[in-house]
C-alpha positions, 0 to 999 in steps of 0.5 A, spaced: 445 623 878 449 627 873 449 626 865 452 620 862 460 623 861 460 624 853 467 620 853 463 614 858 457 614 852 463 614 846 468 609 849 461 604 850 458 605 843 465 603 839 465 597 844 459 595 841 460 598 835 467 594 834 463 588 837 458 586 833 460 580 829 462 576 836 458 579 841 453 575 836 457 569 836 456 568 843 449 570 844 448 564 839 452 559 843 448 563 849 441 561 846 442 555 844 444 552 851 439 556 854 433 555 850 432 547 853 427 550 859 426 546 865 431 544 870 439 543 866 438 536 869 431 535 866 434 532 860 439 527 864 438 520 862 436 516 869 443 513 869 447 519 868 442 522 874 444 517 879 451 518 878 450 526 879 446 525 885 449 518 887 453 521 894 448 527 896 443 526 902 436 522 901 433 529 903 437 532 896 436 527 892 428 527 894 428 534 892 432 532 886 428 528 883 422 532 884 426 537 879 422 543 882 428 546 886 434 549 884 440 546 884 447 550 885 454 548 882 461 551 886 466 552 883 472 553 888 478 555 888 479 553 895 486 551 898 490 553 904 496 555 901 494 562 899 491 566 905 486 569 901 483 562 900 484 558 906 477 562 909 473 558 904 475 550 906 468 550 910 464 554 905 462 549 902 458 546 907 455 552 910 453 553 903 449 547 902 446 548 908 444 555 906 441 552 900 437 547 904 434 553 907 433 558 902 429 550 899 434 548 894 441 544 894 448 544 891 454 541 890 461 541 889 461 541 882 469 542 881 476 545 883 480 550 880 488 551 881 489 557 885 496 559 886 500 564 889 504 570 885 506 572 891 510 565 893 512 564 885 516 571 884 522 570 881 522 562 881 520 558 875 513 557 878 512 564 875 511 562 869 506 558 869 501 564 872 498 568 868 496 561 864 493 559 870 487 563 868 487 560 862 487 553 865 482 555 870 477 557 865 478 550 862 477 547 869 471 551 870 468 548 865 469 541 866 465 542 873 459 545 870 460 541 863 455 535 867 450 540 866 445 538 872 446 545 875 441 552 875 445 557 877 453 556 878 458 559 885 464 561 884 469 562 891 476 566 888 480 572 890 486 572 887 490 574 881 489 569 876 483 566 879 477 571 878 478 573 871 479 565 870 474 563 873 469 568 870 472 566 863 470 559 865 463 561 868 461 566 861 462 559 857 455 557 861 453 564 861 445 560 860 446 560 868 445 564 873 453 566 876 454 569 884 462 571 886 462 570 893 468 574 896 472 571 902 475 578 904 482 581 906 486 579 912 487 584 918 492 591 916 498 588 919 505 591 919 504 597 914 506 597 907 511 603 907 514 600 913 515 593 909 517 597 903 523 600 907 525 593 909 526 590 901 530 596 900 535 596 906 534 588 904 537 590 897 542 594 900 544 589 905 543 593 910 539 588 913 540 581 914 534 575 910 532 574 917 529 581 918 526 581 911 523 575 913 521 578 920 517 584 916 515 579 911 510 575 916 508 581 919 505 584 914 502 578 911 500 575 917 493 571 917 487 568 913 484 573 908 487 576 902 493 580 902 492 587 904 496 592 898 491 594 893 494 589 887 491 584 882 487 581 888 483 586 892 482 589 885 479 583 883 474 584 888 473 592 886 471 589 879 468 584 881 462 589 885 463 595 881 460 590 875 455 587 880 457 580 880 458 580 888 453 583 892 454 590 895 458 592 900 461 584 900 468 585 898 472 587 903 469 584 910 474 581 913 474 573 914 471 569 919 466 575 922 459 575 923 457 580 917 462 575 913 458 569 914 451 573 913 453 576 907 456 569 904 448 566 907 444 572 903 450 570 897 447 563 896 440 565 897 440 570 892 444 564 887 436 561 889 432 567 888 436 568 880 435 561 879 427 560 880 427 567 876 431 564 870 431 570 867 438 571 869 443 569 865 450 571 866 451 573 859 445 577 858 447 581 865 454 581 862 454 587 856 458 592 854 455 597 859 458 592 864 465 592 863 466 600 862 464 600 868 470 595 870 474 599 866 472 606 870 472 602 877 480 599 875 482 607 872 478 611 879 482 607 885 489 606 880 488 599 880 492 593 878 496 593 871 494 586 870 487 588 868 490 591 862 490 583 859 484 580 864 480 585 863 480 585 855 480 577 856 474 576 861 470 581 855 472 577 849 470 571 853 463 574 852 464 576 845 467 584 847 473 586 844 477 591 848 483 595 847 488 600 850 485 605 847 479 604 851 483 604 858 486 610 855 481 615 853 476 613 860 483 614 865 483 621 861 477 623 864 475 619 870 479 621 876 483 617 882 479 617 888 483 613 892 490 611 895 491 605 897 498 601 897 502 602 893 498 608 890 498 611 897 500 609 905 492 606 906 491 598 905 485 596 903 481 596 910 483 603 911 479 605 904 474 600 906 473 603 913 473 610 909 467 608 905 469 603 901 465 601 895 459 604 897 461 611 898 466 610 891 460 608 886 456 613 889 461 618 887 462 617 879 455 616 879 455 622 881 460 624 876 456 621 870 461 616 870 458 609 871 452 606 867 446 605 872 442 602 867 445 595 867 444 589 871 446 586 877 445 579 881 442 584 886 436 587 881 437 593 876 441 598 877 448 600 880 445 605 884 444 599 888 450 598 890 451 605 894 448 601 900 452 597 905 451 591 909 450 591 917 447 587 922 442 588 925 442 583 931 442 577 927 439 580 921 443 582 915 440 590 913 442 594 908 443 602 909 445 608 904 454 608 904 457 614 908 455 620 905 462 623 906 469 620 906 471 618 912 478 619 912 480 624 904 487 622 905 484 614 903 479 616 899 475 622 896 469 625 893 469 627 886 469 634 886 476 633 889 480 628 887 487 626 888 488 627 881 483 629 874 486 622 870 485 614 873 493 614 872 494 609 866 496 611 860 497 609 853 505 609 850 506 609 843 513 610 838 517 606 835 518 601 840 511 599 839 505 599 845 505 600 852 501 602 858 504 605 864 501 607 871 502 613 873 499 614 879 504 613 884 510 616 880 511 623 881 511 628 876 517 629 876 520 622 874 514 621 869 519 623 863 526 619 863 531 619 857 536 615 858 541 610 854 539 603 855 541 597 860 539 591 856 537 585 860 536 579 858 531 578 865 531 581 872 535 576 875 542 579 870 539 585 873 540 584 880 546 581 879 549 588 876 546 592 882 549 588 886 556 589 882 555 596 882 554 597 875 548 601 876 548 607 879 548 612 873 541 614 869 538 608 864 533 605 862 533 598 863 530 594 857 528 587 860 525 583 854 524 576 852 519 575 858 512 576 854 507 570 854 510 567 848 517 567 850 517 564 857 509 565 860 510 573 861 512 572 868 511 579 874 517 582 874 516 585 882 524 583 884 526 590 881 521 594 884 526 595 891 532 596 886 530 600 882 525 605 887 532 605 891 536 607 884 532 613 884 531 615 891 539 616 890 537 621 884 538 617 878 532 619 872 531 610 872 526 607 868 524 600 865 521 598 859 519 590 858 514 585 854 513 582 862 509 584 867 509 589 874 502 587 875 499 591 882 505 593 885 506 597 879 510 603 883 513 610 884 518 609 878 516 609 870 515 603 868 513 602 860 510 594 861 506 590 857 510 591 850 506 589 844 510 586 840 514 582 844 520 581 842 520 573 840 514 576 837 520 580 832 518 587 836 523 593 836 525 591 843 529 585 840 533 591 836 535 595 842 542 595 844 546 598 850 547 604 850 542 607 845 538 612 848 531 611 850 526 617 852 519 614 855 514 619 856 508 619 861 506 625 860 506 625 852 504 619 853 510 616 848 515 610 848 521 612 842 527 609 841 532 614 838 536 609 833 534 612 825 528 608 822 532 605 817 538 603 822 533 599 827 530 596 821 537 593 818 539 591 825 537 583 826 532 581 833 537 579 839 534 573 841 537 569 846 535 561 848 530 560 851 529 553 853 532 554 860 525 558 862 521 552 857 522 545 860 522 544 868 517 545 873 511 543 869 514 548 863 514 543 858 507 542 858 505 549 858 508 549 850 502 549 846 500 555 851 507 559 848 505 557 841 498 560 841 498 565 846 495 572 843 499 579 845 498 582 851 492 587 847 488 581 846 488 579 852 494 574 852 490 568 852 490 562 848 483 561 849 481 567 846 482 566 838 475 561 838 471 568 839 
């Protein structure tokens, strides 16, 4: 194992050092809910106990009364609208049944919404996700707030759930946590052929029946979806920081392995709660979110990590920010293509050597922390291993040595790129990020006069005017989290990736989100001050000239500096995106939301 990386070792003593004050802060509340001894439960009255335990079986109760054994409360994200979610409607069952076996018990303690980007783009809905985790935080709270729990489980996937959920789960960060992962859906129709389908679609080459036709045979079944987005780099992050158990991530549903791993999941929950000396808060130290960051950057993972990232950190007292994204993805390097980086899915990187084979590379590489815990032990060197069945038995073996196939996924010493691939923008528009792993280099500088949108339905509709076909930059603004909820802005990838295959230098510029499907065309997101907020990008107007620059990693807009300043913010009325759909109750998120560096939570401000 190679020497820490010096700017590995220099971005986690910032954290720390910038962290102190609030890192402190958490520990305390930490201590104090952690320092009863005993059971949780131990300090229930009689009658709050019987009302715990009132449906549970008597051979639970008997053990409850005991107070000797370990009591595990779920989280779960279940419901069967989202595929990724539909395999843990029976968990909770075989859960309960394993914790018997491992001589302890468990309950539901609560739900958690969970709902689907992927059905939301583009409609109302929209704008309610990225507060979903913050609502998914608060939910999470309230089923562990009975407080008669000695390690806690949690069941998501997807997008907005994890990072909730694990928000949520850092407030009890006294207990013992276990994510336990569902898996990905079996590889369907593949990613490019589904993409060539929504450009010919937004063409009008192909009919809405066609469209759907490629839509359901790439997402065809139980299990997340295939495409390296939010989802799936949930589920990286959550094993690169030691939260899942090794090797667990991306098996698919309803196989044996699945099944085994979810048992061994359940009696390691038991195991860490008869240690009690397990504490997620303890476990989840700076050394572990660089780690996330690294992971995030080496697979070209989803730009929503740039708030869920920071905000899950904040959530146990670290504060991150873009510089750090920044200085990491100068020298970690990409290691894996997976859609829309690539043509792979998440199958075939798993099938390449997966998690194993990746953290064995950047710990090679001095890239990772391995001094750090995990609910496996210490050590993320444990986690270059890979589950199998022997017979029945679960085992663990060493991960691949070798990549098995280096068009998905490669060593360290040949990377597809030396950089991660996302990077900081700066100017006089404020800050951005951009990824740039599938842009070509060709298409990483675009200056071009701008087209101001007001959201990306005003955009389609001049596309499919034909007003389009030129150079621009497209200004999409007023679709911050404070304006209307910071919506994913997926529709526009189709049109403008067709925009630029024709030869047009395109490129966008947004306070929204592109999130995981980030893809081959610049895309300047996240911009901090949103334009609500009184940012520059409220003062653009059309036809001035716009340069984004990923290579020098600059985002300016060419309008003299006394000028800009002269110039009165546009804008518009919002309150068609504010009422409606359960919109009106989401105001006194709007009203105190923090900025997208921040983590763009309404929570956070109490850390």
């Amino acid at each position: 194992m190679s020497p820490l990386h010096p700017r590995l070792v220099e971005v986690t003593a910032r954290i720390e050092a910038r962290s102190v004050q609030s890192r402190s802060a958490y520990l305390s509340v930490l201590h104090a809910a952690g320092g009863k001894g005993g059971p949780q439960r131990s300090a229930l009255g009689c009658a709050n106990a019987a009302h715990a335990y009132a449906a549970m079986p008597a051979a639970d109760k008997l053990m409850l009364r005991q107070e000797r054994a370990p009591h595990l409360g779920l989280i779960t994200a279940y419901n069967d609208m989202l595929s990724a979610h539909q395999p843990y409607e029976h968990y909770p069952e075989r859960i309960r049944a394993s914790a018997r076996s491992a001589g302890a018990t468990a309950q539901v303690a609560g739900g958690v919404p969970a709902m689907c980007d992927g059905i939301t783009q583009g409609e109302d809905g929209m704008e309610l996700s990225l507060f979903s985790r913050d609502v998914i935080a608060l939910a999470s709270v309230v089923g562990l707030s009975h407080n008669v729990f000695d390690a806690a489980l949690f069941l998501g996937v997807c997008d907005k759930i994890v990072p909730g959920l694990l928000m949520g789960a850092l407030q009890f960060g006294h207990l013992p946590a276990v994510f336990i992962p569902a898996g990905p859906m079996t590889s369907g129709l593949a990613n490019d052929a589904k993409a060539k389908v929504r450009q010919q679609f937004a063409q009008g080459l192909v009919d809405r029946q066609a469209l759907l036709d490629a839509e359901q045979a790439a997402y065809h079944g139980p299990g997340t979806c295939t495409f390296y987005g939010t989802a799936n780099s949930n589920q990286m992050l959550m094993e690169i920081m030691g939260l899942h158990l090794p090797g667990s991530s991306f098996v698919n549903p309803g196989t044996a392995l699945r099944q085994a791993l979810t048992d061994a999941a359940v009696a390691q929950a038991v195991t860490l709660a008869r240690g009690r000396q397990a504490a997620l808060g303890l476990q989840m130290d700076a050394r572990v979110f660089v780690n996330g960051l690294v992971g995030l950057l080496a697979t070209g993972g989803s730009t929503n990590h740039t708030l869920h990232l920071v905000a899950m950190a904040r959530a146990a007292g670290w504060i991150i920010n873009w510089d750090d994204f920044a200085d990491l993805s100068a020298c970690v390097p990409l290691l894996a293509r997976i859609y829309p980086n690539g043509s792979a899915d998440v199958n075939h990187f798993h099938a390449a050597g997966g998690m194993g084979f990746l953290i064995s590379q950047l710990l090679a590489g001095g890239l990772l922390h391995d001094d750090v815990q995990t609910i496996w032990g210490p050590g993320l060197s444990r986690y270059t291993q890979e589950p199998w069945l022997d017979g029945a038995v679960l085992r663990w073996r060493p991960a691949a040595q070798r990549s098995g196939d280096e068009q998905v996924l490669r060593p360290i010493e040949r990377p597809f790129s030396a950089d991660g691939g996302l990077r900081l923008l700066q100017g006089n528009l404020g800050r951005a990020v951009v990824k740039v792993s599938a842009i070509a280099p060709a298409h990483r500088r675009v200056r071009a006069q701008a087209l101001v949108f007001t959201d990306q339905k005003q955009l389609e509709q001049a596309f499919r005017a034909g007003q389009l076909e030129r150079d621009f930059v497209a200004v999409v603004r007023n679709q911050g989290p404070r304006a209307n909820g910071m919506p994913e802005l997926h529709k526009l990838t189709p049109i403008l990736s067709l925009l630029q295959d024709k030869g047009h230098a395109v490129a966008l510029v947004t306070d929204g989100r592109m999130s995981g499907a980030s893809g081959k065309v610049p895309a300047a997101i996240h911009v901090c001050p949103e334009a609500v907020s009184g940012g520059a990008i409220a003062r653009v107007r059309e036809g001035d000239w716009v340069t984004l620059d990923c290579e020098q990693q600059q985002l300016w807009l060419e309008v003299d500096a006394a000028e800009l300043a002269s110039r009165a913010p546009e804008v518009p009325d919002l309150s068609a995106h504010q009422r409606g759909s359960g919109r009106d109750l989401f105001a006194l998120f709007r009203d105190n939301v923090g900025d997208p560096e921040t983590g763009a939570s309404p929570l956070l401000s109490l850390f």
